[in-house]
N, CA, C and O atoms as a DFTB+ gen file, in Angstrom:
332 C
 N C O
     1  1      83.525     151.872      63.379
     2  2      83.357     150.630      64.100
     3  2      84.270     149.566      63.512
     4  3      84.379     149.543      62.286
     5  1      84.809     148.856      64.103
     6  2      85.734     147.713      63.895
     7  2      84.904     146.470      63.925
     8  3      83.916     146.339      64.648
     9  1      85.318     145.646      63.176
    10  2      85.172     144.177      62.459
    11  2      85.926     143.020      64.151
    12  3      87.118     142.862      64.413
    13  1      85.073     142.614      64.713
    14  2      85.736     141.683      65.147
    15  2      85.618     140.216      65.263
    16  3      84.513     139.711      65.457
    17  1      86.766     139.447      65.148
    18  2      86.867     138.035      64.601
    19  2      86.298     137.340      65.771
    20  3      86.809     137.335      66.891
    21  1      85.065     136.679      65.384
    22  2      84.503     135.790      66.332
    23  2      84.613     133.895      65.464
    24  3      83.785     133.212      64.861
    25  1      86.401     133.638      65.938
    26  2      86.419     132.244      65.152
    27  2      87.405     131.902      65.799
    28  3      87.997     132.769      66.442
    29  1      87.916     130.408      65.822
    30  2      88.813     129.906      66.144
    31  2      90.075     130.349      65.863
    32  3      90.435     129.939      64.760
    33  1      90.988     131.101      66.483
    34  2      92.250     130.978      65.856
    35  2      93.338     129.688      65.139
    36  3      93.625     128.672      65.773
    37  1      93.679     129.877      64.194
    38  2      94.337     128.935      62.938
    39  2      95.358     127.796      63.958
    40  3      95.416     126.575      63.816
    41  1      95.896     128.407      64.706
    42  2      96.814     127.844      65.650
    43  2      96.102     126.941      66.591
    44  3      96.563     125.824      66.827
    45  1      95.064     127.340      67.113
    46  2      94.049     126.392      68.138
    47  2      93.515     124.764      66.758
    48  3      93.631     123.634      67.232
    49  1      93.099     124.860      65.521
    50  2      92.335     124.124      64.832
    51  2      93.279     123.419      64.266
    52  3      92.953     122.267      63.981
    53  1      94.545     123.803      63.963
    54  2      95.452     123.048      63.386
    55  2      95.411     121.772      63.739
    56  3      94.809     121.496      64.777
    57  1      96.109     120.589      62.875
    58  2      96.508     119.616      63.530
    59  2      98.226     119.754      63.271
    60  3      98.991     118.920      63.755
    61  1      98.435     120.251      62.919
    62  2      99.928     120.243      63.213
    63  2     100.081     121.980      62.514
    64  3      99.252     122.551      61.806
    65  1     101.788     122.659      63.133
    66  2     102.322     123.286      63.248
    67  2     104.004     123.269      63.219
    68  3     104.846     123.210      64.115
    69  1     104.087     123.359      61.608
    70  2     105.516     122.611      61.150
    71  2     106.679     124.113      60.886
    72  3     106.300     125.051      60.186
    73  1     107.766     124.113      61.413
    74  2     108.907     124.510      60.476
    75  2     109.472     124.042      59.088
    76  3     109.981     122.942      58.872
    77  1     109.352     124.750      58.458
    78  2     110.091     123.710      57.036
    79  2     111.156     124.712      56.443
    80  3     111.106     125.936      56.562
    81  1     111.941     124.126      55.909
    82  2     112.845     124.649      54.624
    83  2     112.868     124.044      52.912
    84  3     113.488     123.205      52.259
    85  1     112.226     124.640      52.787
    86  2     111.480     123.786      51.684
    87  2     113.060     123.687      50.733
    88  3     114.067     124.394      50.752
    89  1     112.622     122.262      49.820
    90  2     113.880     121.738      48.866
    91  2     113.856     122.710      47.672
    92  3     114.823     122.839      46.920
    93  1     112.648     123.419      47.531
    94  2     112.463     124.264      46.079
    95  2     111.480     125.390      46.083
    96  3     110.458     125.207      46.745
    97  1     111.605     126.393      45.526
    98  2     110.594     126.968      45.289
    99  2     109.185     126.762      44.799
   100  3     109.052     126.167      43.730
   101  1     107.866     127.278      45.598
   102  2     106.677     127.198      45.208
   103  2     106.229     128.079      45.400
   104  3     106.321     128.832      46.369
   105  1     105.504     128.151      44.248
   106  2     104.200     129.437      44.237
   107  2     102.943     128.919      44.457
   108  3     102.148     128.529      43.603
   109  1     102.790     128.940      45.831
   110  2     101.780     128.856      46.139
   111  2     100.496     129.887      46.196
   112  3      99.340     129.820      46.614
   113  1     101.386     130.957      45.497
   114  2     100.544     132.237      46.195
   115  2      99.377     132.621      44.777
   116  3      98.612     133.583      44.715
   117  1      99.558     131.600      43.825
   118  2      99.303     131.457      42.629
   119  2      98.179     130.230      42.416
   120  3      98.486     129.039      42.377
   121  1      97.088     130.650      42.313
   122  2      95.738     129.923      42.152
   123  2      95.917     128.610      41.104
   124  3      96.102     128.469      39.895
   125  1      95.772     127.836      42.140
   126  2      96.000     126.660      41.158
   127  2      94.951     125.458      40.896
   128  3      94.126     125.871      41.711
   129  1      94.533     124.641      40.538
   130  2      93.327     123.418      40.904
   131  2      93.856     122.293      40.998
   132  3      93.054     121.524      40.466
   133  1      94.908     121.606      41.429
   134  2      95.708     120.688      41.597
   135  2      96.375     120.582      43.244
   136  3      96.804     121.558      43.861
   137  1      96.341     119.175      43.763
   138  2      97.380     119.896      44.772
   139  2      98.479     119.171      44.582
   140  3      98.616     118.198      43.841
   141  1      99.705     119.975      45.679
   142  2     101.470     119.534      45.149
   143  2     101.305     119.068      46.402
   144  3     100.414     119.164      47.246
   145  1     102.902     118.273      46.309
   146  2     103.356     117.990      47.382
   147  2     104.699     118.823      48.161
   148  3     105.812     118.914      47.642
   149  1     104.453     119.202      49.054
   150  2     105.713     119.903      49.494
   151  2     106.743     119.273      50.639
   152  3     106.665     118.755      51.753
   153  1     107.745     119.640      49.677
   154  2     109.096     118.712      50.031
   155  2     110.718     119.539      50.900
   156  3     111.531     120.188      50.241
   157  1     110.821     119.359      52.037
   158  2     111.454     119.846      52.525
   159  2     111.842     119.421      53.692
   160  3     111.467     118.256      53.825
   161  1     112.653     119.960      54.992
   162  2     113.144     119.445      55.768
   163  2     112.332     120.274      57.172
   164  3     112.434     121.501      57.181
   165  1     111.440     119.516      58.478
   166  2     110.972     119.540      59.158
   167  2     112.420     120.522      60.144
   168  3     113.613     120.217      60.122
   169  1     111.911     121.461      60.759
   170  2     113.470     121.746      61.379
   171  2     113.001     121.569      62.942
   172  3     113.705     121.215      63.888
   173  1     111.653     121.905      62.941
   174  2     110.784     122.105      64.479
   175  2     109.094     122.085      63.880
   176  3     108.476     122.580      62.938
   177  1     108.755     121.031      65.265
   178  2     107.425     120.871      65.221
   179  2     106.599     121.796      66.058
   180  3     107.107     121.823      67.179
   181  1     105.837     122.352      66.013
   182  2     105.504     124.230      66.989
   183  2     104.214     123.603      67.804
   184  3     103.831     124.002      68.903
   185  1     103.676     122.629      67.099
   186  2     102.141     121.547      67.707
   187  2     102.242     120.420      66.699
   188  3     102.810     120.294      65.614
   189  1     101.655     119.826      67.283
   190  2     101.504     118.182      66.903
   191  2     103.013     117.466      66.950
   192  3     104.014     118.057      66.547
   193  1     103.039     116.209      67.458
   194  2     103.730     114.882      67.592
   195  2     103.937     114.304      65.990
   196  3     103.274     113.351      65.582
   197  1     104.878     114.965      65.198
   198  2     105.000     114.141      64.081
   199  2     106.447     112.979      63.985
   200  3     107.467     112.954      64.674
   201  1     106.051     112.175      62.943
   202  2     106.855     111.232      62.560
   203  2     108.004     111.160      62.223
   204  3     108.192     112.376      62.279
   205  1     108.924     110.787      61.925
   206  2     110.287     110.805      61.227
   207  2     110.091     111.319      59.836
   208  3     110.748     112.222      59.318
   209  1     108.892     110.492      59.164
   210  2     108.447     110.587      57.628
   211  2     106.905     111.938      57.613
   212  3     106.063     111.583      58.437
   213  1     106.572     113.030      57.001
   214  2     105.713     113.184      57.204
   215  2     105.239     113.581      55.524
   216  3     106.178     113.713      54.739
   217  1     104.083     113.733      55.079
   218  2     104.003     113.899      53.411
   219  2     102.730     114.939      53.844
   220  3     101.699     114.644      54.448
   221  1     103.158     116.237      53.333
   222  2     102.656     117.717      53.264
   223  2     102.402     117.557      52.032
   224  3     103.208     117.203      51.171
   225  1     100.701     117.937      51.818
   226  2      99.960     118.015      50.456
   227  2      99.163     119.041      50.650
   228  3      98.183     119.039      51.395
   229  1      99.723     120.332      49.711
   230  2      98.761     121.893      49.778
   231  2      97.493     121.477      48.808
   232  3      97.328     121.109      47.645
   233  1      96.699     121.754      49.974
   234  2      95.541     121.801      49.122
   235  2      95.276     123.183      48.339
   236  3      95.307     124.193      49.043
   237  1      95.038     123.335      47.065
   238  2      94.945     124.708      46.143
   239  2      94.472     125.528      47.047
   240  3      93.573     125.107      47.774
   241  1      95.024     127.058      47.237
   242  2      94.878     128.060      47.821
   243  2      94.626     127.909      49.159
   244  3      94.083     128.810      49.799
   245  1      95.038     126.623      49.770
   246  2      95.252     127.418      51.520
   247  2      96.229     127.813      51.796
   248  3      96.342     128.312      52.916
   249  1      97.350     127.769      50.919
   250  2      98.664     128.446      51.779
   251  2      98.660     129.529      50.786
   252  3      98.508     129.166      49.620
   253  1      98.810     130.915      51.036
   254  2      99.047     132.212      50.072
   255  2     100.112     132.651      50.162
   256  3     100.203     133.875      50.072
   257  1     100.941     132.114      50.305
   258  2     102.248     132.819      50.321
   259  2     103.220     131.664      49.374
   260  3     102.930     130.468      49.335
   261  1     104.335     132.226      48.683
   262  2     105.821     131.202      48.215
   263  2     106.462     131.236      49.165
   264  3     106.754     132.183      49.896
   265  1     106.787     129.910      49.213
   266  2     107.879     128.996      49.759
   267  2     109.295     129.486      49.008
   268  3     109.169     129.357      47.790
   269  1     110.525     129.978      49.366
   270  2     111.448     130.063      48.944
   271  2     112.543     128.918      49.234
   272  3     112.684     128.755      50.446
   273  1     113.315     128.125      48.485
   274  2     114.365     127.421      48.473
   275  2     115.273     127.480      49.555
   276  3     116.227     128.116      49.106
   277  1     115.579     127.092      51.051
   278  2     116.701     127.055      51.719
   279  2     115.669     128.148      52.956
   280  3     116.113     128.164      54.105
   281  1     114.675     128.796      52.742
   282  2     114.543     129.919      53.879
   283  2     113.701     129.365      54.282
   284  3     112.994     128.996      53.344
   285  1     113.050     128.839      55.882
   286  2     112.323     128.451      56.665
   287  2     110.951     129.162      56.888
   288  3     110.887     130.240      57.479
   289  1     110.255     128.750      56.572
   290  2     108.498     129.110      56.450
   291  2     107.724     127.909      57.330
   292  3     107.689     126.682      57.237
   293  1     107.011     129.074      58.395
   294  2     105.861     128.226      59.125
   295  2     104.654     127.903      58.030
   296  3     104.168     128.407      57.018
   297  1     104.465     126.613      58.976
   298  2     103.173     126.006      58.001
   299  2     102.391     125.637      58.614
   300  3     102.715     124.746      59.400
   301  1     101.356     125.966      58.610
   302  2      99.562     125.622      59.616
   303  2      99.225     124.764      58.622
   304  3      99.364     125.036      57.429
   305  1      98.749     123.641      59.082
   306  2      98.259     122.182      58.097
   307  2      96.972     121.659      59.055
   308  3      97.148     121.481      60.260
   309  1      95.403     121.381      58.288
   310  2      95.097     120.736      58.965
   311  2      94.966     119.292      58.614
   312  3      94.522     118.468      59.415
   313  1      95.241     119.085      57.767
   314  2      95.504     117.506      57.699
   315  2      96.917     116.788      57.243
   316  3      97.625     117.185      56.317
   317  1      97.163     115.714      58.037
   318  2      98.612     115.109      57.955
   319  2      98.455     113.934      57.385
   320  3      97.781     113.060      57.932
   321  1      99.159     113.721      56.006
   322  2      99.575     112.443      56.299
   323  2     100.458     111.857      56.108
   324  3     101.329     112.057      55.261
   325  1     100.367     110.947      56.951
   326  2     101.764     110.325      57.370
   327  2     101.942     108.774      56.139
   328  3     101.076     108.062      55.629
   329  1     103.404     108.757      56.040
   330  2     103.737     107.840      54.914
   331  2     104.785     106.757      55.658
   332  3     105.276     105.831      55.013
């Protein structure tokens, strides 16, 4: 018998749905209790109406994957804020 997902998909709850190329490497995939800020260049917005300025703050362990330097990684965020 199979497991099936009775939940919102990540894409429906989001408030935004960013392209980035991040300025540096992060390990995010690495349990941390702090959160960073992640710094990089917006290339395409996939959902949500963002700003010129936008300030991406990972909260510890929702994103599991590294960010590599120069290579473009989608990012599901549910909270924005704007600076």
């Amino acid at each position: 018998m199979g497991t099936t997902w009775i939940g919102v998909p990540l894409e429906e709850s989001a408030d935004a749905i960013v392209l980035l190329i991040p300025q540096k490497n992060m390990a995010l995939h690495v349990p941390m209790r702090t959160e960073q800020v992640i710094q990089g260049k917006i290339i395409k917005a996939e959902k949500g109406q963002l700003p010129p300025q936008v300030l991406i703050i990972h909260t510890p362990n929702t994103i599991t994957t590294p960010l590599e330097q120069g290579l473009p990684h989608e990012l599901v965020k549910f909270l924005v804020e704007i600076i």
